[in-house]
N, C-alpha and C positions, 0 to 999 in steps of 0.2 A: 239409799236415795229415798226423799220424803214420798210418801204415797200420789201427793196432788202431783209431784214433779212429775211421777211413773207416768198418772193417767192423760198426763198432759203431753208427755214426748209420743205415748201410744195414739192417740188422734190426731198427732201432728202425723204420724208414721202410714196412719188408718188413711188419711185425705190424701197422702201423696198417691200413694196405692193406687185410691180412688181416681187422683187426677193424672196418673199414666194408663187407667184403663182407660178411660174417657176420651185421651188422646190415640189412642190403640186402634177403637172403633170407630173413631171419624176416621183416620188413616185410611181402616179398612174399607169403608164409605165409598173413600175417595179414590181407592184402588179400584172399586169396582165400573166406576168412570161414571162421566154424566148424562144421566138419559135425555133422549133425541126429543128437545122441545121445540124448535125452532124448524120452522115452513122449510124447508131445504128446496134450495130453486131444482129444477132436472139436470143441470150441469152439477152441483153438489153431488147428489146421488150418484149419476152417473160414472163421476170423478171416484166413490167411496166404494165402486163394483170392482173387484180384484183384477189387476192385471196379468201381463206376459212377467212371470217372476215374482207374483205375489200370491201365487196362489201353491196347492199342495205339491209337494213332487211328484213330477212324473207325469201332470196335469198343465195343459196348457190354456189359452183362451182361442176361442171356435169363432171366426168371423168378429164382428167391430159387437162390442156393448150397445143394446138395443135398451130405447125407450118404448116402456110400455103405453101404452094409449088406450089398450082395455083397461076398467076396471075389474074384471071378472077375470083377467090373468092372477088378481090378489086372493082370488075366492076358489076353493075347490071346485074342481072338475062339476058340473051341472049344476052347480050351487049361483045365488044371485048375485049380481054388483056387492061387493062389501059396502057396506055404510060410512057414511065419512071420507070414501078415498080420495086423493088429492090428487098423487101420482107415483109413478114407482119406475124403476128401471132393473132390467135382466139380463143374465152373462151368462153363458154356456163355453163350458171347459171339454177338451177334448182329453181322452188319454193315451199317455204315447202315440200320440198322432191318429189315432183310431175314432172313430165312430161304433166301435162296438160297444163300448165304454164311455158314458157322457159325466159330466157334474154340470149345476147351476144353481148362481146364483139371485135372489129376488127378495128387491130390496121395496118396500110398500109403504107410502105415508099418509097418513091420514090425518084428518083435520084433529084430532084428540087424540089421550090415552085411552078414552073407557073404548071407543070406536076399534083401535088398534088392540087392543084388549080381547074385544069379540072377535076379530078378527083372525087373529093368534088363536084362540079357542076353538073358532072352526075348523082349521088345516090338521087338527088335531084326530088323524083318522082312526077310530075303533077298533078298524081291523088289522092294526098295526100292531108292534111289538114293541113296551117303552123299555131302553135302555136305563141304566144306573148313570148317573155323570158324576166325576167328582165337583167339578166348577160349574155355577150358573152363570149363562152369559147373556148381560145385560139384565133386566129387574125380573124374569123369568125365562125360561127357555126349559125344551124338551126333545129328546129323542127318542127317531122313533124308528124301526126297523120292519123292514115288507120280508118274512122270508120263503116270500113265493115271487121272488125278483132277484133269487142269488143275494140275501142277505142289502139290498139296496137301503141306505138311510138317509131320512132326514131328520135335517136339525133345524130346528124353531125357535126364534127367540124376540121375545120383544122389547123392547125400552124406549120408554116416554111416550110418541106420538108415532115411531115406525115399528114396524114386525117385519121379519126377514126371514127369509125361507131356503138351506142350501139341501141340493138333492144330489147325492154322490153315490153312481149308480155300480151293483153288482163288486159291495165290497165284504161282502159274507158277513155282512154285522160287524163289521170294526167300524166303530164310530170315531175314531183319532182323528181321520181327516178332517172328516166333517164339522167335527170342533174347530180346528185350528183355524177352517178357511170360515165360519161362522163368526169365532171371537176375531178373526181382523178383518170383517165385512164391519162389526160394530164398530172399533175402534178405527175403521176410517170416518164412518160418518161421525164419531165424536172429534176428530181432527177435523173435518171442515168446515161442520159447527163452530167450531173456536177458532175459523180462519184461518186454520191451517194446511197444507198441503196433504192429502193421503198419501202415507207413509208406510202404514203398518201392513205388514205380510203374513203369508199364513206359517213361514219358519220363523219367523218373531215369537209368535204364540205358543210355537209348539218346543222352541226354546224355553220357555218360561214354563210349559207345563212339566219339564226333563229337571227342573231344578226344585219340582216343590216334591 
């Protein structure tokens, strides 16, 4: 074969390459879903708080999904109003029927990302212990472990203009829950965002992490 034909099938062979990677990582882009731009009225939110079967096993929902009306519900304990807040709604999960054992979750929206950003930065307490995650959920997120609470964790994660906060208590540092009911806290507010019904559950999630 003539040499120019060689260098010429090789850069046709180079660009394909190139244009299945390119298509690879928008994919993956687009798997990681679309951050929460849009004002979400209190019924959105409220509607994207996990319910009775959406949430982890063995966890149920504790009295009706409350609307927040503090803005220092979104800010650590003594700490001020976050900046920017708009409004936010919170859920409290029982276990097996118990009160000895709580989860919740707290969903925060803010007029911006940079506001939701700081925001997300503060909940981020010192005195905690950060977990490994395999998966980021939503444009950053973190765990973090008290183990002077029976191993109790939370998981933080933000994307676009909200920050979410779930607190799963007395589970000796296993973060699994927490994940599961964290990534379909996000991925209901991306479904009602796009006008669509919240759907997503937390064995959704944790089906999908059993498969990678």
């Amino acid at each position: 074969m003539p040499r120019t034909r060689t260098i010429a099938t090789s850069l046709a062979a180079l660009a394909g390459l190139a244009a299945l990677t390119g298509c690879s990582s928008e994919a993956s882009g687009e798997g990681a879903g679309k951050p929460i731009t849009q004002q979400l009225s209190q019924g959105q939110i409220t509607q994207a708080l996990p319910g009775a079967g959406e949430v982890i096993s063995e966890w149920e929902p504790y009295r009706n999904k409350g609307v927040v009306k503090a803005p220092d519900s979104c800010a650590l304990v003594d700490s001020p109003a976050p900046k920017g807040w708009v409004r936010a709604g919170r859920a409290s999960y029982l276990h097996n029927g118990s009160t000895d054992d709580m989860a919740y979750a707290t969903i925060c929206l803010f007029d911006g990302p940079d506001n939701a950003k700081s925001a997300y930065a503060a909940w981020q307490d010192k005195n905690l212990q950060e977990q490994d995650s395999k998966d980021t959920v939503g444009e950053e997120s973190v765990f973090l472990v008290d183990p002077d609470a029976q191993g109790t964790v939370y998981a933080l994660s933000r994307s676009g203009s909200v920050a979410i906060k779930v607190e799963v208590q007395h589970t000796r540092g296993d973060t699994t829950g927490a994940h599961d009911m964290i990534a379909a806290t996000l991925k209901r507010l991306q479904q009602v965002q796009d006008g669509e019904r919240a759907t997503a559950t937390a064995a959704d999630e944790a089906a999908k992490a059993a498969k990678k």
